[in-house]
N, C-alpha and C positions, 0 to 999 in steps of 0.2 A: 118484586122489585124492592129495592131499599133504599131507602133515605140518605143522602148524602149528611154528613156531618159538618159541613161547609158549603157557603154558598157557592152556585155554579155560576161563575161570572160570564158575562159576554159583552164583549167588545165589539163596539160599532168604526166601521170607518167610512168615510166618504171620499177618501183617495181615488176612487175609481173617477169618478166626475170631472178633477180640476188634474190629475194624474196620471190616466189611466189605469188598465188594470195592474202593470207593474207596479205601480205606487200603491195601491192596493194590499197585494200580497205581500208589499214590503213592509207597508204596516202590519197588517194580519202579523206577519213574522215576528215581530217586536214584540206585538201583543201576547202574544204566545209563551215568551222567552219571556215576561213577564208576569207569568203565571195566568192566563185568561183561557178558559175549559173552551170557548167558542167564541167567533168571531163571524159577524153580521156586517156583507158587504154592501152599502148602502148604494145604489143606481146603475144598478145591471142595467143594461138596456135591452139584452137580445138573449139566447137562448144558448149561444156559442159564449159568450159570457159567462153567466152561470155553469157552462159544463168546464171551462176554463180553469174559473176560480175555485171550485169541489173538487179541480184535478190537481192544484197546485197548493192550496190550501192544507195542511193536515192536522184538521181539526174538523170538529159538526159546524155547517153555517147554515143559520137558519135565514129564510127567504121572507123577503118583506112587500106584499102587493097591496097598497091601499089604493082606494081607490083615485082617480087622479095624480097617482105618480108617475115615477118614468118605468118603472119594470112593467111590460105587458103583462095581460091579461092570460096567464099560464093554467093547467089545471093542477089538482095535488096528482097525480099520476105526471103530465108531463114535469116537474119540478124532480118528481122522483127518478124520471129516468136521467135528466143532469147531474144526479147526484146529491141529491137536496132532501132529508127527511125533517127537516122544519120547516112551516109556514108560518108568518103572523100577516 
């Protein structure tokens, strides 16, 4: 693998929350057209969400479960069959 020569940026949004996930992806898109390699959507709730947002999205998003948030308790296998190959 090789080192990028620029940083890989990632854009958060929290559109989904006060939005839904339309607002979401609509940001995602901005971000995008903006030059952002990836986009982290911040309060998935369900698991039809996240396969949602991987399908409409096109870009990598990486998945955020800490603990006491709003994204369940997912494994890295189920994340992976939504279409999800990042975790934080």
């Amino acid at each position: 693998m090789r080192a990028q020569r620029r940083p890989f940026v990632i854009a958060r949004t929290d559109a989904a929350a006060s939005e839904g996930l339309d607002g979401a992806v609509r940001q995602a898109g901005l971000y995008l057209k903006a030059g952002a390699d990836a986009v982290f959507p911040e309060a998935l709730t369900n698991e039809a969400r996240f396969r949602e947002s991987a399908q409409r999205v096109p870009a990598p998003q990486p998945a955020n479960m800490p603990e006491l948030g709003r994204t369940p308790c997912f494994t890295a296998a189920q994340f992976e069959v939504v279409g999800y190959a990042r975790l934080i």
